[in-house]
BAFI-3210 file (N, C-alpha, C; in Angstrom, 3 decimals, decimal comma, padded with zeros to 6 digits):
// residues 183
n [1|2|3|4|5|6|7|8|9|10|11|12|13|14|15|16|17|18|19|20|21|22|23|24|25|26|27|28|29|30|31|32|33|34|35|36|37|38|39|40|41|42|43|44|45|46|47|48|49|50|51|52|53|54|55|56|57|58|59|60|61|62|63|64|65|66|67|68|69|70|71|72|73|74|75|76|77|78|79|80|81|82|83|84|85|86|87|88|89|90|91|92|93|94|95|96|97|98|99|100|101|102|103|104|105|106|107|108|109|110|111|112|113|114|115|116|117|118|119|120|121|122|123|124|125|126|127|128|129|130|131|132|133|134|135|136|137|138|139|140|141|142|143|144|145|146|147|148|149|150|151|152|153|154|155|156|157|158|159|160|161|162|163|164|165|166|167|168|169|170|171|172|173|174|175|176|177|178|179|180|181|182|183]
n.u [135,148|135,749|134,781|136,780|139,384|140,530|140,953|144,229|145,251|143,860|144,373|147,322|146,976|145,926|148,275|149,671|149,144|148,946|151,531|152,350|151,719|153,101|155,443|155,700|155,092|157,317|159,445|158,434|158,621|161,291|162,343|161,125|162,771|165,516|164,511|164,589|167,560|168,593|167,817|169,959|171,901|175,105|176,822|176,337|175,013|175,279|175,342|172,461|170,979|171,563|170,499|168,174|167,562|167,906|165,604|162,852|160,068|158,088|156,017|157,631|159,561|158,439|157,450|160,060|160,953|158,849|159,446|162,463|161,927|160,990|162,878|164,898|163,390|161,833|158,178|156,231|157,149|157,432|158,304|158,237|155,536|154,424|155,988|155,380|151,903|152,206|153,461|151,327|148,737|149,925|150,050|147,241|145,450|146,806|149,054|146,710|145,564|147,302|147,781|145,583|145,699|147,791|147,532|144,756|142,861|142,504|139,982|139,749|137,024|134,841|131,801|128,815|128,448|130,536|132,211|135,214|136,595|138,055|137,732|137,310|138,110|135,510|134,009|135,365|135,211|137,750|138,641|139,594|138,622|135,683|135,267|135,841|134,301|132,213|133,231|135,833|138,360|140,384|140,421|140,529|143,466|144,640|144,098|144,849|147,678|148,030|148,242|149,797|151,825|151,700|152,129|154,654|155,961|155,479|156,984|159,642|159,919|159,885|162,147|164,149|163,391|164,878|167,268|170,512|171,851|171,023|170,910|170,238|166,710|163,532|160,350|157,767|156,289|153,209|150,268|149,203|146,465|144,110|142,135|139,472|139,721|140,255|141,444]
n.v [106,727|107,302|105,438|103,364|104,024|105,232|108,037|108,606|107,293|107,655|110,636|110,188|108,838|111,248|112,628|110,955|110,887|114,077|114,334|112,846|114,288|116,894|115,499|114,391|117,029|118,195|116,381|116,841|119,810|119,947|118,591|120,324|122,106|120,349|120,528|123,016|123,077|121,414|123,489|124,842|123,707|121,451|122,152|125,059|123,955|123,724|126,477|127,316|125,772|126,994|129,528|128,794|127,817|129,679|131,137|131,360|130,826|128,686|129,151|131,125|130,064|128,256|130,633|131,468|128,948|129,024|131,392|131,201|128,648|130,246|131,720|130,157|128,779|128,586|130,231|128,415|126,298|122,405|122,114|124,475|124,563|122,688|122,431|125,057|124,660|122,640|124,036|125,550|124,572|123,223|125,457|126,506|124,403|122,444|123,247|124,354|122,429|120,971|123,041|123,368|120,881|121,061|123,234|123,333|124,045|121,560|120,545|117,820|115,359|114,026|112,253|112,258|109,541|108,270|108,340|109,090|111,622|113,540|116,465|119,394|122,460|124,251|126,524|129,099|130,414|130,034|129,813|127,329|125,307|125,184|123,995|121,838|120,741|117,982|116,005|113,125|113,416|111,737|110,592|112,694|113,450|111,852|111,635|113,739|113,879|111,630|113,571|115,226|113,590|112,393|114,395|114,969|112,662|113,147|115,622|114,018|112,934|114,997|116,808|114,332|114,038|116,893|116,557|117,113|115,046|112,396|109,995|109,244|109,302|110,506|110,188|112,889|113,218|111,828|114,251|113,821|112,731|114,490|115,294|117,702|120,717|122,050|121,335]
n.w [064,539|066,887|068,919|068,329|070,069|073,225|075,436|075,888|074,292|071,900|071,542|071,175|068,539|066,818|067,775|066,381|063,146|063,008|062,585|061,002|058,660|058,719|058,633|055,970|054,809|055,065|053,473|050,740|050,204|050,656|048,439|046,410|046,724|045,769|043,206|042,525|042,460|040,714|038,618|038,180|037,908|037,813|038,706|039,722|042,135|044,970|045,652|044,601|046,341|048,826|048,703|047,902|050,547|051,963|052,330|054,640|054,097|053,101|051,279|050,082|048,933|047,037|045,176|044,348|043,302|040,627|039,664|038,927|036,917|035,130|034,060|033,782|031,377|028,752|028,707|027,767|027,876|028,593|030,950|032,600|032,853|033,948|036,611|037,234|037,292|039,593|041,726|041,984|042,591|044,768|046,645|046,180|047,445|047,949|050,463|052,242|052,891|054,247|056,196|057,799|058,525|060,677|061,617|062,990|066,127|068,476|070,602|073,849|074,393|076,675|076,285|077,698|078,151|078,295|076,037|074,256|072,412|069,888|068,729|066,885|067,755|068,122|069,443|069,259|066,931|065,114|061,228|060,140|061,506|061,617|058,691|059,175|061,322|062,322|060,714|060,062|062,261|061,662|059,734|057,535|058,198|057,402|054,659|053,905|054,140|052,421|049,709|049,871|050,162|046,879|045,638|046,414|044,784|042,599|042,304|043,031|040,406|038,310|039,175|038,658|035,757|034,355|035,531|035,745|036,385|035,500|032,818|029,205|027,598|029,704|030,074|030,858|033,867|034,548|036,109|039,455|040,542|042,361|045,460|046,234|046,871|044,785|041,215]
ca.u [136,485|135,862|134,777|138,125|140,500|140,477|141,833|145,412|145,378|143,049|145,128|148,662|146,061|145,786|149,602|150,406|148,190|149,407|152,852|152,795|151,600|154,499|156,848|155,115|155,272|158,828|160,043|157,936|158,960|162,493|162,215|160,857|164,350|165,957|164,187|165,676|168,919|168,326|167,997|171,122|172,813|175,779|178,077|175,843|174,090|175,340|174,813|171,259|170,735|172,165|169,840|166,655|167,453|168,164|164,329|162,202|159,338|157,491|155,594|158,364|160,404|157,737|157,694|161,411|160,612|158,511|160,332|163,716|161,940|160,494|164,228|165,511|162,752|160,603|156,785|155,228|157,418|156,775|159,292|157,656|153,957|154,304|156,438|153,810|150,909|152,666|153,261|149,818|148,081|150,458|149,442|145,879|144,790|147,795|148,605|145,593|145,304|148,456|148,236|143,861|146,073|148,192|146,924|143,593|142,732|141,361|139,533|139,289|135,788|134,101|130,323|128,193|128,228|132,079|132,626|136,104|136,577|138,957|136,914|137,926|137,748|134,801|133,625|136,538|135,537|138,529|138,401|139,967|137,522|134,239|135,095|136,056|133,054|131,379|134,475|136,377|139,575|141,335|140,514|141,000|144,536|145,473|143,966|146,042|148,970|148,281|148,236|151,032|152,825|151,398|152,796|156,304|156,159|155,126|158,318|160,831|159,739|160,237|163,757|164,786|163,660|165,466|168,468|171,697|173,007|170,059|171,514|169,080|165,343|162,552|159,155|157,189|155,228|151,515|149,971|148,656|144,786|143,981|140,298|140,196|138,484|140,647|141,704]
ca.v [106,321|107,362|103,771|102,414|104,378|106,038|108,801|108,966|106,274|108,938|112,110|109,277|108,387|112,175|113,586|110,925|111,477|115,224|114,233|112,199|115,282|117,725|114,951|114,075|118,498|118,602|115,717|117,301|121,531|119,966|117,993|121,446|122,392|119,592|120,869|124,809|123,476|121,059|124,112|125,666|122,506|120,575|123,157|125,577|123,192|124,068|127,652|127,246|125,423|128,112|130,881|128,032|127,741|131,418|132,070|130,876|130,672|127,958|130,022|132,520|129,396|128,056|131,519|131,441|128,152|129,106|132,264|131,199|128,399|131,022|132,537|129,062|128,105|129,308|129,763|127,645|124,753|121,237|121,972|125,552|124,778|121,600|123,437|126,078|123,567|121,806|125,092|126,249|123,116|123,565|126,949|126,734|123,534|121,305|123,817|124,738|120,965|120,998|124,187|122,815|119,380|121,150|124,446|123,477|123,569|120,421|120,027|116,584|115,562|112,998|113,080|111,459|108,233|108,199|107,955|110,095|112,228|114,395|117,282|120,116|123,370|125,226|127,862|130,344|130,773|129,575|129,436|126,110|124,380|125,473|123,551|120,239|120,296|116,747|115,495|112,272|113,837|111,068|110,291|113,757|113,893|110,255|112,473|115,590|113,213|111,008|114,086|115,511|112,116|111,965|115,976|114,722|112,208|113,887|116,756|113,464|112,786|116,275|116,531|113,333|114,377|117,949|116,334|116,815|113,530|111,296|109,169|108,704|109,925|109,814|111,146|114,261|112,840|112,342|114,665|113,538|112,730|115,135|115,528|118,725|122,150|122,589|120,330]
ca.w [064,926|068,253|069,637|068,806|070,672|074,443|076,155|075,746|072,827|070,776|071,680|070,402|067,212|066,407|067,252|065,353|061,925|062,593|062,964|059,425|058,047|058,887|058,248|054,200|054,346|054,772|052,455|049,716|050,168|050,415|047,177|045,498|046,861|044,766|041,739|042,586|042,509|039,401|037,539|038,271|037,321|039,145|039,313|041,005|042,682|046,506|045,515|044,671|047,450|050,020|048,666|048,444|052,628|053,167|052,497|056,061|054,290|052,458|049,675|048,769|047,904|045,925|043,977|043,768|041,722|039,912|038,694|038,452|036,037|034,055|033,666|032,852|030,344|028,127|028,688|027,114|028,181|029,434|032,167|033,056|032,834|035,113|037,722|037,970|038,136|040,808|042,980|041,964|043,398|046,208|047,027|046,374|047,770|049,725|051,708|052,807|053,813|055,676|057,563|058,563|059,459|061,523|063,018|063,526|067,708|068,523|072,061|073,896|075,105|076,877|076,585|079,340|078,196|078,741|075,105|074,644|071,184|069,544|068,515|066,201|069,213|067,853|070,272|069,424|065,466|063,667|060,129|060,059|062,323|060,768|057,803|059,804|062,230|062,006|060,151|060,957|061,397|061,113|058,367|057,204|058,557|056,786|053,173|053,520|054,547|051,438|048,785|050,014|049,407|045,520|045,142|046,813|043,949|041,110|042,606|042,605|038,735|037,934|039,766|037,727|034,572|034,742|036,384|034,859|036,276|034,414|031,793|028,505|027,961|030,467|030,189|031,731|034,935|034,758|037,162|040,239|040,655|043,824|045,508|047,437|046,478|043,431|040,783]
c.u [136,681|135,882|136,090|139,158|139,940|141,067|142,926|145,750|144,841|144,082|146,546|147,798|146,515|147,404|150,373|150,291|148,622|150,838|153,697|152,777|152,569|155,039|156,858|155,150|156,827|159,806|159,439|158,511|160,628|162,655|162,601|162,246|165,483|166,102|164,973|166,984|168,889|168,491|169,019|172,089|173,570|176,754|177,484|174,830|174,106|174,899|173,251|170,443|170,495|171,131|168,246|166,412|167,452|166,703|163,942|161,131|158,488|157,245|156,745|159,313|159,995|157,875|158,565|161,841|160,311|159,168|161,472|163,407|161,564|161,981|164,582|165,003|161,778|159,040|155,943|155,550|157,287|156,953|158,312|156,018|153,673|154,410|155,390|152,800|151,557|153,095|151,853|148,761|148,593|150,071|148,484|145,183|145,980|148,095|147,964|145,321|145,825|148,268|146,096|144,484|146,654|148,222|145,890|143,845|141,805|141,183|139,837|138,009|135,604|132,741|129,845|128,226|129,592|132,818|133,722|136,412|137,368|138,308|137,690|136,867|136,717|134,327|134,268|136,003|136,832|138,188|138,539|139,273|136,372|133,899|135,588|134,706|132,172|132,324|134,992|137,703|140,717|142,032|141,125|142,420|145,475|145,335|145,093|147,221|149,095|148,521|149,085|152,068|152,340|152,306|154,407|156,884|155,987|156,475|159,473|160,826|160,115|161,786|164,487|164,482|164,656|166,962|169,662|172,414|171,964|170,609|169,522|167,878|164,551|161,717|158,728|156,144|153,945|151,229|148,638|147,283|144,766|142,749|140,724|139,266|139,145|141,443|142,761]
c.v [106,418|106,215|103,079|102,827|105,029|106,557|109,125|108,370|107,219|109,897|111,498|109,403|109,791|113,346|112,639|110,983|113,173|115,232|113,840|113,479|116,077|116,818|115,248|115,778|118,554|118,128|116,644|118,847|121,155|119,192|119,201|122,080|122,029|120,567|122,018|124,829|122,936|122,096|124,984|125,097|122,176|121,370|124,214|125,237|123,597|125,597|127,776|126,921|125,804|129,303|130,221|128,373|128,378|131,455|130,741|130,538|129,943|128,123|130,523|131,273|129,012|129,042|131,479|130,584|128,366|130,643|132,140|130,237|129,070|132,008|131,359|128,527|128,847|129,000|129,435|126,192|123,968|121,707|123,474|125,348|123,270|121,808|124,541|125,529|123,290|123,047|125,783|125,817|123,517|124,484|126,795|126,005|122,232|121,992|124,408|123,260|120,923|122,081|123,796|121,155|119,891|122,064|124,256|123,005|122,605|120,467|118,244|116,612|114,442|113,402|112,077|110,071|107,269|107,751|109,645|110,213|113,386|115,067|118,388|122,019|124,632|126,249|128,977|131,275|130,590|129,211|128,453|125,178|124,591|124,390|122,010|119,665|119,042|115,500|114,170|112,865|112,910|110,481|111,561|113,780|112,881|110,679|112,903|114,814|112,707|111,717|114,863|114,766|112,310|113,461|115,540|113,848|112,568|115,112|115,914|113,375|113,734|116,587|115,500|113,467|115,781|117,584|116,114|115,396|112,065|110,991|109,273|109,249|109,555|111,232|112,158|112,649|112,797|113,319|114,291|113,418|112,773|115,456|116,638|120,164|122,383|121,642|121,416]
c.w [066,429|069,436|069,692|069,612|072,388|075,155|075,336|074,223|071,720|070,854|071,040|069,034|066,605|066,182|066,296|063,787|061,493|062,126|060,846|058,526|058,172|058,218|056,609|054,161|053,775|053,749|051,196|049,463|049,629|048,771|045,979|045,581|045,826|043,044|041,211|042,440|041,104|038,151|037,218|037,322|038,441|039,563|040,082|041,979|044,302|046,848|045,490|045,928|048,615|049,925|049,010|050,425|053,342|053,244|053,769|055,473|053,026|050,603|049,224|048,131|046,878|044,540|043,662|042,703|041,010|039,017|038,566|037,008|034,817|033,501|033,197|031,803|029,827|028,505|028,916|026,928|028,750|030,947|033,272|033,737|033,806|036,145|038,202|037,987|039,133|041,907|043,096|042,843|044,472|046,987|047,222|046,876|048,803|050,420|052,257|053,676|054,816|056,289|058,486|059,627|060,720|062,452|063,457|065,287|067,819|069,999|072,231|074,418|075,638|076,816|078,241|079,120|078,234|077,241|074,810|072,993|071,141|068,401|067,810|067,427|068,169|068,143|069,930|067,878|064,166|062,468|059,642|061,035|061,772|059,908|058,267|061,200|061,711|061,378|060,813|060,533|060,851|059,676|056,995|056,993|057,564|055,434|053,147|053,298|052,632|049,338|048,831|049,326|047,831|044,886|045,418|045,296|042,615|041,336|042,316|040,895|038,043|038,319|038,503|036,157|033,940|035,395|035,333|034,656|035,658|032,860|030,846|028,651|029,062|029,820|031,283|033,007|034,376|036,275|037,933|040,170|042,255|044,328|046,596|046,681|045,292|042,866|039,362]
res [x|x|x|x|x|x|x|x|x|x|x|x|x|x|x|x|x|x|x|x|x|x|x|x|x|x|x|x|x|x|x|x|x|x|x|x|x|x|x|x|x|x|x|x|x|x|x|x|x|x|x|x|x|x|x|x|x|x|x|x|x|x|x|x|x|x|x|x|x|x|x|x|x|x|x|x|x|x|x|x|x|x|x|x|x|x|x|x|x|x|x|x|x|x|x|x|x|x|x|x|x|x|x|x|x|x|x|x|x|x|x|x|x|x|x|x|x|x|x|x|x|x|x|x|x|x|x|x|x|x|x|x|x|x|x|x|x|x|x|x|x|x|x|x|x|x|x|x|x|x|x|x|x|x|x|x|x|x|x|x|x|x|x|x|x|x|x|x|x|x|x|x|x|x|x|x|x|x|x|x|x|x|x]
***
């Protein structure tokens, strides 16, 4: 990927590939938000909401999902055992994507032949560079981005089935087909 871009155009290429990523983070965490209030219902829907936004931090909302659904539902139910897949996944394998999309230190380089590359900064030992060394990140960055997006959607499906204000049946979601260290 390096041939097509240069300089400044590469270093634009890359904040913006990171950039998609945050954004496809935030729609998706806030979604899981959705869901936290969903289970309150419509009357404590702003309430739910207020305590989802008090927590700062990513995961504990996740857990807060997943154990308030285990107070609202039994089990061994559709509603339960989807919800915790879908923070499980989250946990164990998207964000790990997203925080490699967006903490990893990337160097710039030119080599001698004036060919200019956006390099994942290896010298230091980061744990999140190791495993991208040789990598195209772009391509990388355009993944993470795109399994984020399939989790955001599989979170609206879930929201709308669970939603008080849904008229008539709908079905459970299929879940996502995700490539990544854990399935």
């Amino acid at each position: 990927m390096a041939g097509k871009f240069y300089g400044q155009d590469l270093k634009e290429a890359h904040a913006l590939a990171i950039g998609k990523i945050v954004m496809a983070w935030n729609e998706y965490q806030d979604q899981l938000g959705q869901i936290f209030a969903a289970l309150f219902g419509a009357r404590n829907w702003a309430l739910a909401l207020a305590a989802w936004n008090a927590l700062e931090n990513d995961r504990a909302q996740r857990s807060m999902l997943v154990e308030v659904t285990k107070a609202k539902m039994k089990v061994d139910s559709k509603a339960y055992k989807e919800i915790k897949w879908m923070v499980d996944i989250t946990n164990d394998m998207i964000a790990d994507q997203r925080n490699t999309g967006i903490h990893m230190p990337l160097m710039s380089y030119t080599d001698l032949k004036g060919v200019h590359q956006i390099l994942p900064l290896a010298m230091f030992g980061n744990r999140r560079v190791t495993k991208m060394v040789g990598r195209d990140l772009l391509r990388e960055y355009a993944h993470y981005e795109a399994q984020i997006r399939k989790m955001y959607g599989f979170a609206v499906a879930i929201d709308f089935k669970l939603s008080p204000r849904r008229k008539g049946r709908a079905n459970w979601p299929t879940r996502p087909q995700l490539s990544g260290k854990k399935r």
